[in-house]
N, C-alpha and C positions, 0 to 999 in steps of 0.2 A: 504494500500500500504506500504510495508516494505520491505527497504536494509538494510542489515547484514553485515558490514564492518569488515573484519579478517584478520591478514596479519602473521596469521601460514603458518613455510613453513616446509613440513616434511624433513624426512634424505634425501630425491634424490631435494630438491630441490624446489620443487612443492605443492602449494597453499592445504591447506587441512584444514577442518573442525572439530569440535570437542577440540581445544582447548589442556589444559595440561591434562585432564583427557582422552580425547581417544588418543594421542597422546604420551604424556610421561609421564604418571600417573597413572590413577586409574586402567587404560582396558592392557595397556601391563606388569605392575606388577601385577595383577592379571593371569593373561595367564602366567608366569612365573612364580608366588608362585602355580599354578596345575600343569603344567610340572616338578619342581621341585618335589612336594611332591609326584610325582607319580613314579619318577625314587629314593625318596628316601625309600616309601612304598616297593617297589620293594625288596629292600637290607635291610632292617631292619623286617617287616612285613610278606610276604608270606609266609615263613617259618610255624609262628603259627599259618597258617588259612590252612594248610596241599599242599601248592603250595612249587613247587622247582624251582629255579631259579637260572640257569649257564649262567655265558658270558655276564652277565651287562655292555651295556657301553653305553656312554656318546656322544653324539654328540650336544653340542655346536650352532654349527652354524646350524641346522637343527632346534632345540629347539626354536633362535631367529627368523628364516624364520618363523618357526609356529606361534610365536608372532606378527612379523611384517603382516601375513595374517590376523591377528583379525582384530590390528586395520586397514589397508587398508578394511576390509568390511565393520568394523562400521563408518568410516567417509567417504567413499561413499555414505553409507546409508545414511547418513544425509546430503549429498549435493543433493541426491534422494528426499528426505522429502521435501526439498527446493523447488527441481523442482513441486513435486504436490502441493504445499500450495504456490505459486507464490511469492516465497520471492528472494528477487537479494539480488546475492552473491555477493561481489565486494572484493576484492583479494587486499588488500594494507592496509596502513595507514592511521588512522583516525584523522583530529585535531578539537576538537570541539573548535567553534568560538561564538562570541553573537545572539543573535536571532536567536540559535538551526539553524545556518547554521555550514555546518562540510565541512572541507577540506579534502579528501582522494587523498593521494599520493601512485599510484598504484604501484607493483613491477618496471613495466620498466620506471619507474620516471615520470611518465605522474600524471597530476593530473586533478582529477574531484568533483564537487561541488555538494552538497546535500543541499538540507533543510526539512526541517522536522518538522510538528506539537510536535512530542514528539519524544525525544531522551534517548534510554537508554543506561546505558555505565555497561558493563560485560565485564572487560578487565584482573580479574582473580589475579593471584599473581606469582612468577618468585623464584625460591631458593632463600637462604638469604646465600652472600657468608662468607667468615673468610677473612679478610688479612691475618691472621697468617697463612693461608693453600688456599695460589693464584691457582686455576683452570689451568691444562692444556689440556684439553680436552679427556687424555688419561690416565695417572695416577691415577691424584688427580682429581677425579669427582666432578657434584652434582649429584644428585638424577635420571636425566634424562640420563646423562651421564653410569650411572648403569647399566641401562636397554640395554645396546647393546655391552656390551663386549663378544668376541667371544671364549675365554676360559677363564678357572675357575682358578683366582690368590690361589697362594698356602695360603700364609697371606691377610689375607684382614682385614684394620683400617676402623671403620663407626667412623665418629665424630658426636654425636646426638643418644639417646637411645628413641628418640620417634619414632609415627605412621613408619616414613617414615625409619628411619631407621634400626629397628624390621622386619618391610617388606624384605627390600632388605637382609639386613643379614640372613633371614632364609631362601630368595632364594640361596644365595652362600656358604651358613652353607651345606644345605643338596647337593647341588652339590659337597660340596669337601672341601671348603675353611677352614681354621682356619679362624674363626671371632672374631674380638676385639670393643666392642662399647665403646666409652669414650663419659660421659654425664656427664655435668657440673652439676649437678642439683644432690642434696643429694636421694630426693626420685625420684623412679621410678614411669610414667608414676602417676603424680599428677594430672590429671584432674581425673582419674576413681577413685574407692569408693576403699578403704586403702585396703579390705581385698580379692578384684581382682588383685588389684597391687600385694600384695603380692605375693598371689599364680601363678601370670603372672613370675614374677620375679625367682620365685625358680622351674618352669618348663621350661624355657627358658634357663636358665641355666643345667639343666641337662642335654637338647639336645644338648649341646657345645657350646653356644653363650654367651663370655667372656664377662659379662657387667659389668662394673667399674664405680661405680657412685663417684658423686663427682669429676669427674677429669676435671680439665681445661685446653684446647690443649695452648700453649704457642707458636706453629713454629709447621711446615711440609713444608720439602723441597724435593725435588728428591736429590737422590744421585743412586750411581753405584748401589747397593745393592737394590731400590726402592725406599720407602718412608721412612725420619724419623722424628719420630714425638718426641718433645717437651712437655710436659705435667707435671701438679702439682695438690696436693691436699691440704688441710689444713697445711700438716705437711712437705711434701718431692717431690721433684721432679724427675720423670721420663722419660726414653726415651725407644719408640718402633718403631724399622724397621716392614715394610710392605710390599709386594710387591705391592699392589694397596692402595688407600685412597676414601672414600668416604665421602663428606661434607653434610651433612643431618640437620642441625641446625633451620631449621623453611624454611619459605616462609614468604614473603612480597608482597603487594599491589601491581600491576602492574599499575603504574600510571604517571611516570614520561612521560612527553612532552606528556599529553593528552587535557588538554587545553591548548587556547591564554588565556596570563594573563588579559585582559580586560572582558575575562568571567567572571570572580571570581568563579569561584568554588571553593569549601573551601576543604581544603584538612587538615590531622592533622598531627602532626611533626613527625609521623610515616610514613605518603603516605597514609593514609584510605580517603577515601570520605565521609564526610560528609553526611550523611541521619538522616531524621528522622525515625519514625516506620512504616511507608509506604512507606520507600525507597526514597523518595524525597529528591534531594539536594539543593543547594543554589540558584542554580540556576532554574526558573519557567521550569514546563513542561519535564524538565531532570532529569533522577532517575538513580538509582547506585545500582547494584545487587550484591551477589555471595562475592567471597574474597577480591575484591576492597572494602567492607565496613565492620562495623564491626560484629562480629560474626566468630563463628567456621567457617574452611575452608575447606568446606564441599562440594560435587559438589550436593547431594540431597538438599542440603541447599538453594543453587543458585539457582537451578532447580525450589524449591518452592517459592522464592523470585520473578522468572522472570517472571513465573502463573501467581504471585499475582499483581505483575505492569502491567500483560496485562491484565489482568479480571479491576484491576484502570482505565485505560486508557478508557475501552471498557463502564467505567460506572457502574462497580458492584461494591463491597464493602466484599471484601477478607479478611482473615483475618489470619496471621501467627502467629503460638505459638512457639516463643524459646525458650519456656521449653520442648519442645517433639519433638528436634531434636536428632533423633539417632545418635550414632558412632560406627564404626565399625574398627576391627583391623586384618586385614587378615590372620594372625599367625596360628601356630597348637599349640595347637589349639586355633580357633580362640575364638577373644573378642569383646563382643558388652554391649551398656549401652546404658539406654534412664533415662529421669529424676533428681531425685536429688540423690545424694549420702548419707551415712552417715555421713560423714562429715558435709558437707552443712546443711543438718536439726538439727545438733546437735548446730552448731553455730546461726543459726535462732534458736534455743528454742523451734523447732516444735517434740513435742512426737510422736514419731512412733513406730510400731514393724515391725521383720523383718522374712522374713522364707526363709529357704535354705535348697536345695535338690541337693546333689550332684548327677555327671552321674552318679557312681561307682552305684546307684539304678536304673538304668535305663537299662532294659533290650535290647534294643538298644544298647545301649552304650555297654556294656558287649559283644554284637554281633560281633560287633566293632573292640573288643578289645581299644578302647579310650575311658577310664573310668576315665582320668582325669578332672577335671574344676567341678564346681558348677553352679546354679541358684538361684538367689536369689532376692527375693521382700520384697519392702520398701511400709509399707502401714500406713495411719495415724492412731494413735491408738486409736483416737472415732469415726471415722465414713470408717475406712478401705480402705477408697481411694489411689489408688497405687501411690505413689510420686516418685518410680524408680524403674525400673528392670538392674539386671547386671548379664552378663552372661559367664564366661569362660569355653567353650568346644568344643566338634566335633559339 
């Protein structure tokens, strides 16, 4: 017997499933980076493949209708799943209280009481804003805010050069926008292996996407003109007008006001929940999945976390490797890794070799016409076990 307590409410208002990832995350930026690259294949592309193409245009608000129909099907779908696997939905607020009783404060302020043998808390993670660049809902966005503008700002400032902000900028790079990413952080995209970053880095740039590392925003305000942004680097300080801003700097643990302090649930001076390697928290019988705990914030991630505490539950004995969570970077082209890096073995003292095979030999790819990116495997160098693959291409 299981209720699923959520208190997402979409853009019209109304109760919906699926979280930040079918909602303002992974399923409508995706449905936006193929609209995109397909209006921008169009204009750059059929030409070499022997297509002619006159009278290109853009419709905006067409493009997000077609995004807002995905996710409306996929979180149906899942309130559908619900109804066949006999799980209650219950539409509100959840406070978890001691002896795994929870309080759910539903939308119209009513509230109703659970209890529960075991309780799992998948409560996700929320942007991480700036003071220096206060939200208005309509200018200065976050990341979700992105997702629904209905024309293409001439300037567009991303603050943040990782995942989320690579994404959205190559959505509004190839619709039109001058893009500017400012990233506080000297090297690019430091979690992948040095010599993807690299060549991430100097193909990203040649399709227009202004990235400025090292740079720290100091202030963004509106003014008449749009946005102006504040910013330094080691040496000298900077100022850039926008006509949009977009705040991209990470995500945080969604966790505030999820228990009564008499729970104790242990929470760490970031907002993560405490688990052990099976997801258990402090408290008996209660487990913590997904981006509320620690770990990449990943929704395959969760996905596999929330399996593995229900197969626990059910009495199996599961088992999750995070060392063989993939990631993936939705870009053109795109970027995926599993494993360790060069990096990382070189600092462990683990001998390995490595082998790389660019597209540019890949007759596919040559089809294509996208014969940029490589492939490339990390294998141990006496017994050849693959310890990473990293991949940049079509």
């Amino acid at each position: 017997s299981v209720a699923c307590v959520d208190d997402w409410l979409d853009r019209d208002g109304k109760p919906a499933l699926g979280g930040t990832c079918l909602n303002a995350g992974c399923i409508p930026s995706k449905a936006l980076l193929e609209s995109s690259q397909l209006y921008d294949r169009l204009q750059q592309d059929a030409h070499a493949h022997g297509i002619e193409v006159d009278g290109i245009s853009l419709d905006v608000k067409a493009m997000m209708a077609s995004k807002d129909a995905t996710v409306h099907d996929l979180t149906h779908g899942i309130a559908a799943l619900f109804d066949t696997n006999k799980v209650a939905w219950i539409a509100g607020r959840a406070l978890l209280l001691p002896d795994r009783h929870v309080t759910v404060t539903l939308h119209s302020g009513e509230q109703q009481a659970l209890t529960a043998g075991h309780v799992i808390i998948a409560t996700g993670s929320v942007p991480v804003e700036l003071p220096v660049a206060p939200l208005d809902g309509d200018v200065i966005v976050d990341s979700a805010g992105a997702l629904n503008w209905e024309e293409v700002p001439p300037r567009l400032g991303i603050i943040g050069a990782g995942v989320i902000g690579l994404e959205l900028g190559s959505v509004w790079r190839r619709l039109g926008a001058e893009v500017v990413l400012l990233e506080a952080q000297d090297q690019f995209l430091p979690m992948a292996d040095r010599q993807l970053s690299r060549s991430a880095l100097n193909l990203f740039r040649k399709q227009g996407l202004d990235i400025r590392l090292g740079e720290r925003v100091k202030a963004a305000a509106r003014t008449d003109g749009g946005v102006l942004i504040d910013y330094e680097n080691d040496t000298e300080g900077h100022q850039l007008t926008v006509d949009r801003l977009i705040v991209a700097v990470g995500r945080r643990p969604c966790s505030d006001g999820l228990a009564a302090a008499e729970t104790e649930l242990l929470l760490d001076e970031r907002g993560y929940i405490h688990v052990d390697e099976e997801c258990c928290t402090s408290v008996p019988e209660v487990y913590a999945v997904g981006d509320a705990v620690r770990g990449p914030m990943l929704a395959h991630k969760s996905s596999e976390e929330g399996v593995a505490v229900a197969e626990r539950i059910a009495g199996q004995k599961p088992h999750v490797d995070f060392n063989l969570i993939p990631w993936v970077i939705y870009t053109w082209p795109e970027i995926a890794w599993v494993g360790q890096t060069e990096q990382s073995l070189k600092d462990a003292g683990v001998k390995y070799s490595t082998g790389k095979v660019p597209f540019m030999a890949s007759g596919r790819a040559r089809a294509m016409g996208e014969t940029d990116g490589f492939i490339k495997i990390i294998a141990d160098s006496e017994t050849d076990t693959v310890l990473g693959v990293h991949i940049i291409g079509p």
